[in-house]
C-alpha positions in Angstrom: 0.0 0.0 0.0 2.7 2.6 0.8 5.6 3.2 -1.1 7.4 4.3 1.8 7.2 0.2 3.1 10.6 -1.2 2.4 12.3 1.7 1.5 15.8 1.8 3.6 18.6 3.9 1.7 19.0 7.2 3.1 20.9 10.7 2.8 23.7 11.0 4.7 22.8 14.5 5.0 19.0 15.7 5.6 17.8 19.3 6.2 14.4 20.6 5.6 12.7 23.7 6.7 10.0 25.7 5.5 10.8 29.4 4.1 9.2 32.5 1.3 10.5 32.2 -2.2 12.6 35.3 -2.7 12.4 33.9 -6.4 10.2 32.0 -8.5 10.1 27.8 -7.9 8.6 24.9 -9.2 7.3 22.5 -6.9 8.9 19.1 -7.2 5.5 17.4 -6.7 3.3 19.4 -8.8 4.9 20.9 -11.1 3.3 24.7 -9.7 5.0 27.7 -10.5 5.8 28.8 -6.7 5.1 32.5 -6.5 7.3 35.2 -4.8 6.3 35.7 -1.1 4.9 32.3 -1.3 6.0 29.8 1.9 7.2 26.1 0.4 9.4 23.7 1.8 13.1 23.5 1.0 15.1 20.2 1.3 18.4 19.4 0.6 20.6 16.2 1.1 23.6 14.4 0.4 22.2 11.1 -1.4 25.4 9.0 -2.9 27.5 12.4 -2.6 25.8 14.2 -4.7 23.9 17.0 -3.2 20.3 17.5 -3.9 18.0 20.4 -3.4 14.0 19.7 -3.8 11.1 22.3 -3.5 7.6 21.3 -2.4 4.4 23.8 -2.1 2.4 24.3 0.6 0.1 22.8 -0.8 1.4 18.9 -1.7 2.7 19.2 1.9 -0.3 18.4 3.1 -0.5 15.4 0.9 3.5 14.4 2.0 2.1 15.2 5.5 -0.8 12.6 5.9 1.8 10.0 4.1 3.9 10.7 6.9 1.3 10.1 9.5 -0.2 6.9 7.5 2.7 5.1 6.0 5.9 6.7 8.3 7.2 8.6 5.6 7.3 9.7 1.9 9.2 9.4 -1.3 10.4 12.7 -3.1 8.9 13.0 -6.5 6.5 10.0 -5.2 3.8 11.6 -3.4 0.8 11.9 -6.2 2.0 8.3 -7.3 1.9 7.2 -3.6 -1.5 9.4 -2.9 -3.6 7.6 -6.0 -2.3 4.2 -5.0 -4.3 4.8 -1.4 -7.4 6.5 -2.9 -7.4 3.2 -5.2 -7.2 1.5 -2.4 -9.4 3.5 -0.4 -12.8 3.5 -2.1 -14.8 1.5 0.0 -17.8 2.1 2.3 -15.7 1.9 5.6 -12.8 4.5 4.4 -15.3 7.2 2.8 -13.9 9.8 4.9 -10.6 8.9 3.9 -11.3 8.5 0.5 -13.0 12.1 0.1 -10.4 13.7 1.4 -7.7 12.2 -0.5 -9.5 12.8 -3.4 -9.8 16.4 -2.9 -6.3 16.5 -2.7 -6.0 15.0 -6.5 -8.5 17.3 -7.8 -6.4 20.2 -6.4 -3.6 19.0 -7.8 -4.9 18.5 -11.2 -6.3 22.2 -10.8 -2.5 23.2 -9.9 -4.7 24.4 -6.8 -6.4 27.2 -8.5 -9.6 28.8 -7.2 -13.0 27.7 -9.5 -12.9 31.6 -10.4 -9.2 31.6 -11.3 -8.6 34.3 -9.2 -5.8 32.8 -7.0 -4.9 30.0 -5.3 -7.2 28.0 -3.2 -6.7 27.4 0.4 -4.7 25.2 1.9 -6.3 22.2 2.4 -7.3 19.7 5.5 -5.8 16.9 6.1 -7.3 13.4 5.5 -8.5 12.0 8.6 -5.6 9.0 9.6 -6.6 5.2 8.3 -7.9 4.0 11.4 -7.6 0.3 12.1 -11.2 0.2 13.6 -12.1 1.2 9.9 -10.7 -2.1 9.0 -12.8 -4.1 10.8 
């Protein structure tokens, strides 16, 4: 179910913090143009000695936020593949909560999370309740 499972190689350097673009970006995830003024998260690491740098929105965040809480952790570059393997997953009676909001999360992506009205960006959005186990049963 989660990419995440499995997954042992690491950086041997990790640092991630959230800051304003001074300068246009592109989200990693999303492909969005990042606007100036705009917060996103920066990450940069030391994978086979190479160093990296990646960008992510605000708003796939969220998405790389509820993968952390459901699966432990997140792939870069991974997280829409990740995100539609769950809402496949996901679309049963017992996880409809789960599955709306995950869903909501493609269909802003798809939108490049602009407004209905095009006049903006949307909100940030909620997170997706966590898979519960009881949900299961």
């Amino acid at each position: 179910m989660c990419m995440w499972d499995g997954y042992e190689d690491s950086p041997s350097v990790y640092r991630s913090k959230i800051q304003r673009t001074r300068k246009e970006r592109k989200c990693g995830e999303c492909n969005r143009k990042i606007a100036i003024g705009e917060p996103y998260q920066n990450v940069f690491m030391v994978y086979d000695g190479a160093p990296r740098t990646f960008v992510m929105c605000q708003h796939c965040l969220v998405a790389a936020t509820w993968l952390v809480e459901n699966c432990g952790g997140y792939l870069l570059e991974g997280v829409w593949e990740d995100v539609h393997s769950h809402v496949s997953e996901l679309h049963r009676p017992q996880y409809r909560a789960v599955y709306r909001g995950l869903r909501r999360l493609e269909v802003g992506r798809e939108r490049q999370w602009q407004r209905f009205d095009q006049t903006g960006l949307m909100a940030l959005p909620k997170l997706p309740p966590v898979v519960d186990e009881k949900m299961a049963a």
